[in-house]
C-alpha positions as semicolon CSV with decimal commas, in nm:
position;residue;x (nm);y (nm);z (nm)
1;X;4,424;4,630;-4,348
2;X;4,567;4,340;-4,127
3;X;4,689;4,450;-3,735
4;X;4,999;4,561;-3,650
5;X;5,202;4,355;-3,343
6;X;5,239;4,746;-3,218
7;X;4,830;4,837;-3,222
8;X;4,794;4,493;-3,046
9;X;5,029;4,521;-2,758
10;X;4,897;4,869;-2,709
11;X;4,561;4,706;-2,666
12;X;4,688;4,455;-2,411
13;X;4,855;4,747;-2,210
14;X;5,181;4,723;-2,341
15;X;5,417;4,513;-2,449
16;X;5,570;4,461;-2,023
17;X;5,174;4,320;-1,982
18;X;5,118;4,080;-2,262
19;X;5,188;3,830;-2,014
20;X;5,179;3,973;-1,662
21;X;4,958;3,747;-1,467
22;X;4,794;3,927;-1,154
23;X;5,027;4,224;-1,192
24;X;5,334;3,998;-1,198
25;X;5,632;4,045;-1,408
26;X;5,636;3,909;-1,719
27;X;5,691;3,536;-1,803
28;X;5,975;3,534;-2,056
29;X;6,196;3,264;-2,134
30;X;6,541;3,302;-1,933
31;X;6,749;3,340;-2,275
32;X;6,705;3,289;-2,648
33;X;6,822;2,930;-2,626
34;X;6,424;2,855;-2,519
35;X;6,490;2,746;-2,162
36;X;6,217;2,845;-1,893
37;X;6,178;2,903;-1,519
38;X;6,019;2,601;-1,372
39;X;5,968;2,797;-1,065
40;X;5,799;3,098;-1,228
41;X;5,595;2,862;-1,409
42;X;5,481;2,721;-1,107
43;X;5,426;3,067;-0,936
44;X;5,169;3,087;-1,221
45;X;5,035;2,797;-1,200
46;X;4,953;2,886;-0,830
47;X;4,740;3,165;-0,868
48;X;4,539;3,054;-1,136
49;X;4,178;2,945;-0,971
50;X;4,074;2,530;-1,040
51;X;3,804;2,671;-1,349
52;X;4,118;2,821;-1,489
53;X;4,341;2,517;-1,470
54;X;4,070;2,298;-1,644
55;X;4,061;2,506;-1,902
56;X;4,407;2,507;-1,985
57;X;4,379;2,125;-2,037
58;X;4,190;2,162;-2,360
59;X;4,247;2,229;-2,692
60;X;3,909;2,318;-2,879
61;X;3,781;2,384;-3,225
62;X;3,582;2,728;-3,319
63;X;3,404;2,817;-3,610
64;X;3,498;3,085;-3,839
65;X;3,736;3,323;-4,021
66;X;3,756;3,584;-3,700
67;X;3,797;3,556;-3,346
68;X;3,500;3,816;-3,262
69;X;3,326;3,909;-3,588
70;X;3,289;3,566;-3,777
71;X;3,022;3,530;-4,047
72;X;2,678;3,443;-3,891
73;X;2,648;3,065;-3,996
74;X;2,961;3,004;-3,780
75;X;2,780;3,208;-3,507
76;X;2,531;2,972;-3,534
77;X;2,734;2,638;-3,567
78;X;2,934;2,773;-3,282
79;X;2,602;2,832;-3,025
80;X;2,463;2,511;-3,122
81;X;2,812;2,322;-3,041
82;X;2,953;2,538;-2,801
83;X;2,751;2,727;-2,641
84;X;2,942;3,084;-2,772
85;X;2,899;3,281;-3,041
86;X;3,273;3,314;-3,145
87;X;3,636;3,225;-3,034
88;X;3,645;3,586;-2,808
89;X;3,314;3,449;-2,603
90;X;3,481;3,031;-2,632
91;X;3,805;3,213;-2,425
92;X;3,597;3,379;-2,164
93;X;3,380;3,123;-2,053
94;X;3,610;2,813;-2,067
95;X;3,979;2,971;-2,088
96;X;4,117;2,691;-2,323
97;X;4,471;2,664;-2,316
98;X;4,438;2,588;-2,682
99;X;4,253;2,631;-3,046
100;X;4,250;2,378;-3,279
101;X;4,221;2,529;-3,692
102;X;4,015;2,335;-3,994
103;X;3,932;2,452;-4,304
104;X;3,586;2,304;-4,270
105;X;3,535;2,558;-3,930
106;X;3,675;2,835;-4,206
107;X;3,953;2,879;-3,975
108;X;4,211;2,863;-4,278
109;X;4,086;3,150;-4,587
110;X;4,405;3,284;-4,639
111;X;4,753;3,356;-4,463
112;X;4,667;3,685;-4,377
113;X;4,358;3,594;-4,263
114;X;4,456;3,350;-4,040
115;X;4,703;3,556;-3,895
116;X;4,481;3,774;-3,805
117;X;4,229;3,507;-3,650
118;X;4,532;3,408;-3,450
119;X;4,641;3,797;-3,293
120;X;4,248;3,831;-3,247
121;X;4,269;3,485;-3,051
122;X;4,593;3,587;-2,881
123;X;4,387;3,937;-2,782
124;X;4,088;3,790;-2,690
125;X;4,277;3,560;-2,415
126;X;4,506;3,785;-2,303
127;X;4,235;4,006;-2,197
128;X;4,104;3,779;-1,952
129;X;4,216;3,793;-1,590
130;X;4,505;3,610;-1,546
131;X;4,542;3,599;-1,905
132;X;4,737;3,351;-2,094
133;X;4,830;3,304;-2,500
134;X;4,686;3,055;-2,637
135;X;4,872;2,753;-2,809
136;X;4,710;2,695;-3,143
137;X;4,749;2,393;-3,331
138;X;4,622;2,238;-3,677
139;X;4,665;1,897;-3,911
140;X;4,971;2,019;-4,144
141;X;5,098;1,674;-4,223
142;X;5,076;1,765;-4,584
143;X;5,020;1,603;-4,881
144;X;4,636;1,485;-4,854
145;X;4,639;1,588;-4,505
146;X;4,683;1,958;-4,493
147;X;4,437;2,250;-4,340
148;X;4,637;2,532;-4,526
149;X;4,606;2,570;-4,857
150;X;4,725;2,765;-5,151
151;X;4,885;3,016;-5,138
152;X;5,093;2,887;-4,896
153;X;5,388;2,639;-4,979
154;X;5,211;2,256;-4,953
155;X;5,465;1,937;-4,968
156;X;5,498;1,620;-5,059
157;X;5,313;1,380;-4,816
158;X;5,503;1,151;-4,583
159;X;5,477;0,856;-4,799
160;X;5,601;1,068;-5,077
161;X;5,847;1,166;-4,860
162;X;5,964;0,838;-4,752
163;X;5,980;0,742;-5,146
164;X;6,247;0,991;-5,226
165;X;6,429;0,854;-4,959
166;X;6,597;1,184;-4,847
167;X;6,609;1,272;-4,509
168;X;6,747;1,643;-4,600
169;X;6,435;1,658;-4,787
170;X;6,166;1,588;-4,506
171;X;6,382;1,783;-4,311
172;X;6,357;2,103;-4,519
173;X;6,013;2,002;-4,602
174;X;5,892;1,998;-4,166
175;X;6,197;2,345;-4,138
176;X;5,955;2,534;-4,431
177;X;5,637;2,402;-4,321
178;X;5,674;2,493;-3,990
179;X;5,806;2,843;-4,059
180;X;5,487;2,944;-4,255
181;X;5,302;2,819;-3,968
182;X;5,464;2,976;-3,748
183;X;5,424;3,273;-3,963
184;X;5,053;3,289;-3,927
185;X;5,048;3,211;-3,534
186;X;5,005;2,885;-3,548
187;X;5,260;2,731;-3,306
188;X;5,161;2,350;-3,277
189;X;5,140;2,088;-3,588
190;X;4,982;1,733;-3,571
191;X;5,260;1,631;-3,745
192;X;5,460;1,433;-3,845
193;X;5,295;1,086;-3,888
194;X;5,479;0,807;-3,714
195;X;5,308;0,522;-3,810
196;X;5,450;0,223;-3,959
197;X;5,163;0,128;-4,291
198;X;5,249;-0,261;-4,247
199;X;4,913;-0,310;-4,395
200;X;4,761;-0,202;-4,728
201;X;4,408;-0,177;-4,643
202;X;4,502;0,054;-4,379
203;X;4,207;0,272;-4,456
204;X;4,314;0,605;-4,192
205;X;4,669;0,576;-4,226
206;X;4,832;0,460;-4,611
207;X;4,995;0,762;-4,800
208;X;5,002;0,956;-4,446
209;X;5,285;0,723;-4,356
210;X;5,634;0,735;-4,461
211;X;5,635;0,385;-4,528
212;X;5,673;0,016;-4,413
213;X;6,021;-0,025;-4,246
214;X;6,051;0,126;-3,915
215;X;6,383;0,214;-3,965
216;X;6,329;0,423;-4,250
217;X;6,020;0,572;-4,078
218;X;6,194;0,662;-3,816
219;X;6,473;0,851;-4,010
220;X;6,227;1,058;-4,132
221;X;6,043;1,090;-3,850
222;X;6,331;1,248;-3,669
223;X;6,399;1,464;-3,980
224;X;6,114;1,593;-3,953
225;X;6,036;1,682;-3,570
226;X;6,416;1,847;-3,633
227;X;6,261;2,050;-3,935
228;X;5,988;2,184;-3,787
229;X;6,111;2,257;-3,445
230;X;6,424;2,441;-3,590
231;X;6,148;2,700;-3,714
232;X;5,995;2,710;-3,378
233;X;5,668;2,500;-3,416
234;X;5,603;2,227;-3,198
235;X;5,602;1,906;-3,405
236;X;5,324;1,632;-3,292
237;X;5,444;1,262;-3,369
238;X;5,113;1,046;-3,382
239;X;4,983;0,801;-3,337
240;X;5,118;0,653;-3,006
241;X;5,123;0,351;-2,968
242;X;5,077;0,264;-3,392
243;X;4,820;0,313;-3,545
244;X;5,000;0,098;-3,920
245;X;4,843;-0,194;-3,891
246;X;4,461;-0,188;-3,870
247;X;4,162;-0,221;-4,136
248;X;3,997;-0,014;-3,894
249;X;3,937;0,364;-3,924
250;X;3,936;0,539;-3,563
251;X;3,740;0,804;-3,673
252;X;3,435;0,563;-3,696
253;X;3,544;0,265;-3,513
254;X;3,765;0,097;-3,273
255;X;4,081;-0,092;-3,386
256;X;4,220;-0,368;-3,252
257;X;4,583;-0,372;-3,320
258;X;4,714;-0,777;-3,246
259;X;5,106;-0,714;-3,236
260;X;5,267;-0,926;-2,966
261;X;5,482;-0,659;-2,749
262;X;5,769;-0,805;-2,924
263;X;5,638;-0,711;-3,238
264;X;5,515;-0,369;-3,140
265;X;5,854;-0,324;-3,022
266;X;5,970;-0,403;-3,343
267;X;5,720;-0,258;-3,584
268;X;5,579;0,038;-3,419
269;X;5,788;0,198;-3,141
270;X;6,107;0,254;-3,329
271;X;6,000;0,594;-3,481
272;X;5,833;0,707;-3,185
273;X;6,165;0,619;-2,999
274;X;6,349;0,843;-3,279
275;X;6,088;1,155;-3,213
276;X;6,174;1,138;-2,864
277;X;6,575;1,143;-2,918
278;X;6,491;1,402;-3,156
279;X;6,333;1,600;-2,921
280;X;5,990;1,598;-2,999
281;X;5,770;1,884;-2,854
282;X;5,465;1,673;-2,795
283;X;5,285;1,355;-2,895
284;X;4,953;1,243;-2,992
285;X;4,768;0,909;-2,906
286;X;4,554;0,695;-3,072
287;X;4,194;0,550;-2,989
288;X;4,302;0,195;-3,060
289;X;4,338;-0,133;-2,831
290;X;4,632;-0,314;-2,806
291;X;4,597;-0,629;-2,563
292;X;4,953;-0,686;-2,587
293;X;5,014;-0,366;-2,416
294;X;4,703;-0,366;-2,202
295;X;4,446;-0,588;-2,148
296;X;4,206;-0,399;-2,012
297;X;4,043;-0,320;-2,319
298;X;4,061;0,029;-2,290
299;X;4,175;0,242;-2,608
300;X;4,582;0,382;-2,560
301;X;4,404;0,701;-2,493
302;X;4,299;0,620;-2,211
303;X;4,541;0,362;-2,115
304;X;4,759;0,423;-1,773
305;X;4,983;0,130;-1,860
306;X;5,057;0,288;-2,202
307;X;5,086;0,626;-2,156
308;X;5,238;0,672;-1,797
309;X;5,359;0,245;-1,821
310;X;5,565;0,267;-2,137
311;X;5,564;0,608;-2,324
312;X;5,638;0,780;-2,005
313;X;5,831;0,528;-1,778
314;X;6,010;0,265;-2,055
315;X;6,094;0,517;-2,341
316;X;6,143;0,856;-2,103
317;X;5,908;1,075;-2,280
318;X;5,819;1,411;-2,036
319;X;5,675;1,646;-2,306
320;X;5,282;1,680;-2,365
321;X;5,094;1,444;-2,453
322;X;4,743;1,510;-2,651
323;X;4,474;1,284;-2,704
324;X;4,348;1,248;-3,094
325;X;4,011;1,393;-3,120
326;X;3,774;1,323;-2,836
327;X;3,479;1,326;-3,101
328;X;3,613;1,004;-3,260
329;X;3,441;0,699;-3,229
330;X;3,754;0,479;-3,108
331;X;3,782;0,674;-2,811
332;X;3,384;0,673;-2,757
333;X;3,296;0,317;-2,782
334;X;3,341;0,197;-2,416
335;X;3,328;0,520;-2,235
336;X;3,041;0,819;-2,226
337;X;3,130;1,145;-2,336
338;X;3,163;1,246;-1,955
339;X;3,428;1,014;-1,883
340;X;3,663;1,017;-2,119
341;X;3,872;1,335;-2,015
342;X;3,890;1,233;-1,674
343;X;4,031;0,892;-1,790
344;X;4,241;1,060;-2,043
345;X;4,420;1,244;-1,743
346;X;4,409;0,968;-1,515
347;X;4,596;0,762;-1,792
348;X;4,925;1,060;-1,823
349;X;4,743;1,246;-2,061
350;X;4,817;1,687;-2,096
351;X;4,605;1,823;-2,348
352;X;4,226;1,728;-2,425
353;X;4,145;1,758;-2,834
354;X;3,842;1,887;-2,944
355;X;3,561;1,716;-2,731
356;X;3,200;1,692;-2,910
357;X;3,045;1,888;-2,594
358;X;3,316;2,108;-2,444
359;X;3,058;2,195;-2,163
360;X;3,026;1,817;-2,048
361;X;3,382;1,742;-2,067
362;X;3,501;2,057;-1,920
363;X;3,247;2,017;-1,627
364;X;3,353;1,652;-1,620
365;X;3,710;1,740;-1,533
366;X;3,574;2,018;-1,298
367;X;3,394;1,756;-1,108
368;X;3,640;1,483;-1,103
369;X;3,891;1,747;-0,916
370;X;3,639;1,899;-0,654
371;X;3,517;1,494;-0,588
372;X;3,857;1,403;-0,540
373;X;3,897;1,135;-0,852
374;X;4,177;1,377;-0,984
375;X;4,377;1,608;-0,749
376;X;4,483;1,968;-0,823
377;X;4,839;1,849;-0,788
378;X;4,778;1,580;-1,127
379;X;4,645;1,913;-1,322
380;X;4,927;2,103;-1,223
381;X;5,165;1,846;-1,334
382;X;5,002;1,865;-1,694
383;X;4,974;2,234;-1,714
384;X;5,319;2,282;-1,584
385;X;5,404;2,057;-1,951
386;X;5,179;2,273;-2,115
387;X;5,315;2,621;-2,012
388;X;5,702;2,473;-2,065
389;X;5,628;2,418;-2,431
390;X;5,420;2,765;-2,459
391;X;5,743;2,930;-2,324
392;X;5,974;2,729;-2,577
393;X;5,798;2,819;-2,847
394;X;5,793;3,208;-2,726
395;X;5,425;3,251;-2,648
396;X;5,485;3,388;-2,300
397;X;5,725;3,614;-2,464
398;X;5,510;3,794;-2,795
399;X;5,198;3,565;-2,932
400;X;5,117;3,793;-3,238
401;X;5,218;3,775;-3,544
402;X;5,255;4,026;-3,849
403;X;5,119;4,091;-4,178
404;X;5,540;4,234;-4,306
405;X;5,593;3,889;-4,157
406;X;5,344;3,643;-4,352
407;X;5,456;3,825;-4,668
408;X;5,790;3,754;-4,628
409;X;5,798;3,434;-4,554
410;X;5,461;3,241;-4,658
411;X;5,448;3,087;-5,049
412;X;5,719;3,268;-5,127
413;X;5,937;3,148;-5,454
414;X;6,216;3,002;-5,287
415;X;5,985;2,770;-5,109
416;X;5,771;2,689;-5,410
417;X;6,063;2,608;-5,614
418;X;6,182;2,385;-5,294
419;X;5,852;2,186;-5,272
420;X;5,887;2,161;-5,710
421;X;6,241;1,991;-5,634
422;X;6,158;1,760;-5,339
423;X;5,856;1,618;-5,551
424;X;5,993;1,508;-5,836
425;X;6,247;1,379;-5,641
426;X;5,959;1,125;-5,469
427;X;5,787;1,026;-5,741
428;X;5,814;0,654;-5,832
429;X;5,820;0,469;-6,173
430;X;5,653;0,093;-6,128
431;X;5,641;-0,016;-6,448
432;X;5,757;0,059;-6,809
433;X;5,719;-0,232;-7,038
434;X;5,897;-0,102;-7,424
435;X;5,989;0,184;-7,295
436;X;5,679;0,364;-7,345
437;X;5,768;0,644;-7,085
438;X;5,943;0,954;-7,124
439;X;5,657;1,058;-7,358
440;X;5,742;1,198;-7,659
441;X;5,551;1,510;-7,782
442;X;5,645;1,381;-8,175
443;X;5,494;1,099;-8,121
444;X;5,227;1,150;-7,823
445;X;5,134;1,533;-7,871
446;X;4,784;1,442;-7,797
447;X;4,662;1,325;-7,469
448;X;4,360;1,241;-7,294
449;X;4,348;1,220;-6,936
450;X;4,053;1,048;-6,732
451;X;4,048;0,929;-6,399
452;X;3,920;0,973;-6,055
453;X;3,897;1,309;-5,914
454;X;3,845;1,269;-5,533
455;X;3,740;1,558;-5,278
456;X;4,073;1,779;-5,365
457;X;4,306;1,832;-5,040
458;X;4,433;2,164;-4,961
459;X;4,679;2,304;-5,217
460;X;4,509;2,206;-5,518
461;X;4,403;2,447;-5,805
462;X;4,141;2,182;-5,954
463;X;4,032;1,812;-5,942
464;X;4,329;1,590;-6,048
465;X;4,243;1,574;-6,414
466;X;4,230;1,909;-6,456
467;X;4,579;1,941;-6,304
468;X;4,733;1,710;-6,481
469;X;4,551;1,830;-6,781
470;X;4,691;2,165;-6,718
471;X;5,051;2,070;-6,666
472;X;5,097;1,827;-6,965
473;X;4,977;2,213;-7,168
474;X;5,254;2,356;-6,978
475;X;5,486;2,112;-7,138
476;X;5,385;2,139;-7,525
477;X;5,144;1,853;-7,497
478;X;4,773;1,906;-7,647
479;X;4,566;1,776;-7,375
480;X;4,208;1,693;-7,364
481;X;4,029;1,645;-6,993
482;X;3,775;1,364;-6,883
483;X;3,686;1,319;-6,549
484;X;3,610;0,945;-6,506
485;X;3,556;0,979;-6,121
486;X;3,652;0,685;-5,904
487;X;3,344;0,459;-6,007
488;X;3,290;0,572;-6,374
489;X;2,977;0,409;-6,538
490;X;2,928;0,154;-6,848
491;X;2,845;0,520;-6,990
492;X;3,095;0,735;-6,889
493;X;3,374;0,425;-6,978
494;X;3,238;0,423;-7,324
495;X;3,274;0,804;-7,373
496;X;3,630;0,766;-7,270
497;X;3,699;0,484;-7,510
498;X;3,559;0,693;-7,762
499;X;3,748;1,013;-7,675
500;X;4,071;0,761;-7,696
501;X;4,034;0,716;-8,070
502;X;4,169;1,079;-8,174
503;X;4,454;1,113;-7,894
504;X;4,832;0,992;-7,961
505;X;4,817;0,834;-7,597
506;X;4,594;0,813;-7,286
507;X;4,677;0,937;-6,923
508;X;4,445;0,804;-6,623
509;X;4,479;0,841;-6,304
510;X;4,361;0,565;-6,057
511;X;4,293;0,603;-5,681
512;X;4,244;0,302;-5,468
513;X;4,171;0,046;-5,717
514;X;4,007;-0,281;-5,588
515;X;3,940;-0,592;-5,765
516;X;3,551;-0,505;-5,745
517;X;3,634;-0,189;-5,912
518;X;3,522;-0,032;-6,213
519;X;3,848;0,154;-6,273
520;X;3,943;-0,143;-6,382
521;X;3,698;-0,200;-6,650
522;X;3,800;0,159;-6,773
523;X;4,172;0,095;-6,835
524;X;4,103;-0,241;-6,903
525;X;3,891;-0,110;-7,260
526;X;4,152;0,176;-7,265
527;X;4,385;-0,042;-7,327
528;X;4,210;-0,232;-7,543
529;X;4,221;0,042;-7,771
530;X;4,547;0,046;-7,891
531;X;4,662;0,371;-7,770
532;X;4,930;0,359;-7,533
533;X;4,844;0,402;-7,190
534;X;4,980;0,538;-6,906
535;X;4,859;0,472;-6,533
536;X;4,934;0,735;-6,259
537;X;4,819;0,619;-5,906
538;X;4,719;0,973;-5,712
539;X;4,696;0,808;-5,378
540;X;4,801;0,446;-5,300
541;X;5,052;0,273;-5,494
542;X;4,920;-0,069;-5,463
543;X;4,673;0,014;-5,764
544;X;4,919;-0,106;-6,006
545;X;4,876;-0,482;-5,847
546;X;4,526;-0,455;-5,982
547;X;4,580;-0,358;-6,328
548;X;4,896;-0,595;-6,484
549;X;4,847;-0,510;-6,833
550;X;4,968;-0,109;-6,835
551;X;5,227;-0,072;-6,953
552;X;5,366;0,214;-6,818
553;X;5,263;0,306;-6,456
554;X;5,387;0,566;-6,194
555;X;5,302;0,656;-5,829
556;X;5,231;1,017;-5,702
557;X;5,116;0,918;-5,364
558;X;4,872;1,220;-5,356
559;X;4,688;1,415;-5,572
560;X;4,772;1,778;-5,474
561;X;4,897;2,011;-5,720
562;X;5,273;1,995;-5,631
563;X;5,273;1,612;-5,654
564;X;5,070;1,580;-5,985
565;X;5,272;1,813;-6,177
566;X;5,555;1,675;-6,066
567;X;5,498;1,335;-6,165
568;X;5,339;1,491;-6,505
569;X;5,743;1,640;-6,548
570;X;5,881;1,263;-6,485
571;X;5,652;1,098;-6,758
572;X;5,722;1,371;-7,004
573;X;6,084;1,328;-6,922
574;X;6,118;1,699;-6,769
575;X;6,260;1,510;-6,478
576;X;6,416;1,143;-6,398
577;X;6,225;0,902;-6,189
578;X;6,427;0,817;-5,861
579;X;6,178;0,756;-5,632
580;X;6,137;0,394;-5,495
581;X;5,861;0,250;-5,315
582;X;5,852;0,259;-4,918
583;X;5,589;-0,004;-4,924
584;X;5,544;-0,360;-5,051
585;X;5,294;-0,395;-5,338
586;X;5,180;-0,754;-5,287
587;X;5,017;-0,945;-5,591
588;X;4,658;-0,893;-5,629
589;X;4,577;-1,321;-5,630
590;X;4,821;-1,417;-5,382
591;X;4,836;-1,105;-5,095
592;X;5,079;-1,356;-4,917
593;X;5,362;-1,283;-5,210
594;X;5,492;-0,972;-5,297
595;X;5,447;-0,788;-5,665
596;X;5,717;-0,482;-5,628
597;X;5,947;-0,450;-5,310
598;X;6,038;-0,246;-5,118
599;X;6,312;-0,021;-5,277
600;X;6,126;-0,107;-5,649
601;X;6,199;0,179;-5,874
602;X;6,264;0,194;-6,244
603;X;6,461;0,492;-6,438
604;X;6,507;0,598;-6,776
């Protein structure tokens, strides 16, 4: 039986006290248009003791599916990480402005579920002296990147996205996205991406982009900050300065990004500059060095001249800013765990993500105030950011959410059939050499699909096979299932070859195909074959540069459920191909020229 708003405010003292600070009136925005009381704000501010303000600086992780009872391996992962035994005891002893969700912290079960984790959060902090909600946040960028799953509505991916071409589209996508969010109590979303992928062996980045041209990427960019703030969930463009051009994964290492400021200006600042016409709620950096910008060596994270120098003074931006995680690598290379969110402040930096050691960090911050490296006054400035956006978004007015609510408005049909639309509408047609594609189910009724199945994403009912497998059954086909996996053996490419002789044609699906590959032996014998083959990249589309003898070959740009069967409707002519590619595909021999251009997209 999931909480009622009413047994929740009764267990805060009433509705009047949900956010009463010190026996003060409650902290309501002026109207319904969102605006707040700067001086209120401040008035809060004022009584709230320095461990207090600290606290509302960061935004931290917590393991498990409730905010006081969670199962007892996340009891345990929390005291050995934390230091608390759940998200009730996390709010108590460090008073975290925010709470981060993952699915790996089991933070995400279900939607009513985590709608309940989120009133038990709400409670939990409340109930504190001097109480405040809580902001909570998660990575919904959706399509590979998504920390809600099924059954809850999942989208296209950016890059997807930015293939279809439709800014009405990304913006209903971020409008529906943000609503079921919202639904559930989750108020903040790392999304959306605004990096421009100018390079292909991006490894962090690729499909999580909307593409290659800034000005596209920033049409959708501001489509999307639009969609999901228009359903009251702050939108999080990332990550600032560009993060598009690197070989470099900041999750394990420290990029170096070489743009000239005239080329970052070019490249990578035009979609931030759209998310901050657009309104954007808050924006996230990245732990990457960009010598152009500043010299110093220092990651943008903790960069003054980037962060206060040109986000804040050059492009105007007075919203919050959040660091990326604080348990990346990029941001860890130079600096000890100690210094970083004190350098992260000192830089123009509001919210602190998701240190490794919240004790040393928090302490760390503590310290720096009461030694007089950071003054009250710079914390103030940050939380007075912080508590403007909680009071947008209606926090300071009701933080709790309902279970009538999640039902009515999370996975529902009309926003299942809206996701079905907007992904066929992205999915892209490279090549068709004789016309092999729409299959026919006269002449190709039998079909074996192989191919890599990868860790599945959020929103997925199966490894990709298995979906596709499902959905060509849907359609009349007779479908037999192989899992290849993304480096299939001399063994398991002979099985396949051999499965190959009884089908009418063969579906595979490739995922980051290199020249070193051994996908590429397996379509290569495929094809060899006779049967006619068709090639369905499920993440990047510059596979197809690597394989030049299919003859039929689409992009998906993910491998989640709504993307797969989508794509499975376009080659079995259930739906036209009109995506086009957002990227360049360059040729695999000469990188310097390109294979498919941007715009490259065949129909039938």
């Amino acid at each position: 039986m999931h909480t009622s708003r009413r047994t929740l405010l009764a267990a805060t003292a009433g509705a009047a006290a949900v956010v009463a600070v010190g026996g003060g009136p409650a902290l309501a925005e002026d109207d319904d248009t969102g605006r707040h009381d700067d001086k209120k704000l401040r008035a809060l501010i004022s009584r709230m003791t320095l461990e207090e303000k600290v606290g509302q600086l960061f935004v931290m992780r917590v393991y498990g599916h409730s905010a006081t009872a969670p199962d007892q391996a996340d009891i345990d992962a929390n005291l050995k990480e934390i230091g608390v035994r759940d998200a009730a005891e996390l709010l108590a002893k460090y008073r975290v402005g925010g709470i981060i969700y993952f699915g790996w912290a089991h933070n995400t079960r279900d939607p009513h579920q985590i709608a309940d984790l989120s009133n038990g959060i709400q409670k939990a902090s409340l109930a504190q002296p001097r109480g405040l909600p809580v902001l909570i946040s998660t990575d919904q960028e959706h399509g590979i990147v998504a920390r809600v799953g099924r059954p809850a509505t999942l989208f296209p991916g950016a890059m997807a996205l930015g293939a279809g071409g439709s800014r009405t589209d990304a913006r209903t996508a971020g409008r529906i996205g943000g609503a079921e969010l919202r639904a559930m109590g989750v108020r903040q979303d790392y999304a959306p991406v605004a990096d421009v992928n100018v390079n292909p062996a991006n490894p962090v980045i690729g499909v999580r982009s909307f593409g290659a041209d800034p000005q596209a990427v920033a049409g959708m960019v501001a489509a999307q900050v639009k969609g999901y703030q228009s359903a009251g969930v702050a939108a999080t463009s990332k990550h600032f300065p560009g993060h598009g051009d690197t070989e470099t994964d900041s999750h394990y290492g420290f990029p170096v990004i070489e743009h000239t400021e005239a080329q970052w200006a070019e490249l990578d600042a035009p979609p931030f500059r759209a998310a901050i016409a657009a309104g954007i709620d808050s924006i996230m950096t990245a732990h990457i060095m960009v010598p152009a910008l500043d010299p110093s060596g220092d990651p943008a994270t903790l960069s003054r001249p980037i962060l206060t120098g040109i986000l804040r003074e050059r492009l105007g931006y007075d919203g919050v800013v959040v660091t990326d995680s604080l348990g990346m690598e990029g941001v860890r290379t130079k600096y000890g765990d100690d210094r970083v969110p004190v350098l992260a402040l000192k830089a123009g930096v509001d919210q602190l993500l998701n240190p490794p050691k919240l004790d040393i960090a928090w302490n760390a911050v503590l310290q720096a105030v009461r030694g007089g490296e950071l003054t009250e006054a710079r914390l103030d400035e940050s939380i007075l950011r912080v508590l403007r956006l909680k009071a947008k978004l209606g926090l300071l007015k009701d933080p709790y959410v309902t279970g009538r609510g999640v039902d009515r408005v999370v996975g529902i049909s009309s926003h299942l059939k809206a996701a079905d639309r907007i992904a066929e509408r992205t999915t892209t047609l490279l090549v068709n050499s004789g016309g092999l594609l729409p299959l026919s189910r006269r002449t190709h009724r039998s079909v074996l699909v192989v191919g890599a199945d990868p860790a599945s994403p959020s929103g997925t009912t199966g490894p990709p096979t298995t979906v596709l497998g499902a959905a060509l059954t849907e359609l009349g086909f007779t479908a037999t299932v192989l899992s290849t996996g993304t480096a299939p053996t001399d063994a398991t490419i002979a099985k396949a070859v051999a499965a190959a002789q009884g089908v009418d044609a063969v579906l595979v699906g490739t995922y980051n195909v290199t020249a070193a590959s051994s996908q590429r032996t397996l379509v290569n014998q495929l094809l060899a074959t006779g049967r006619p083959v068709v090639a369905l990249a499920i993440r990047n589309p510059y596979d197809v540069a690597q394989l030049p003898d299919v003859k039929a070959y689409l992009a998906a740009y993910s491998w989640t459920d709504v993307e797969l069967r989508a794509a499975v409707r376009v080659l079995a002519g259930r739906a036209d191909p009109v995506g086009e590619l957002p990227v360049p595909v360059q040729k695999a021999d000469k990188p310097t020229e390109v294979l498919y251009p941007v715009g490259h997209g065949l129909r039938y």
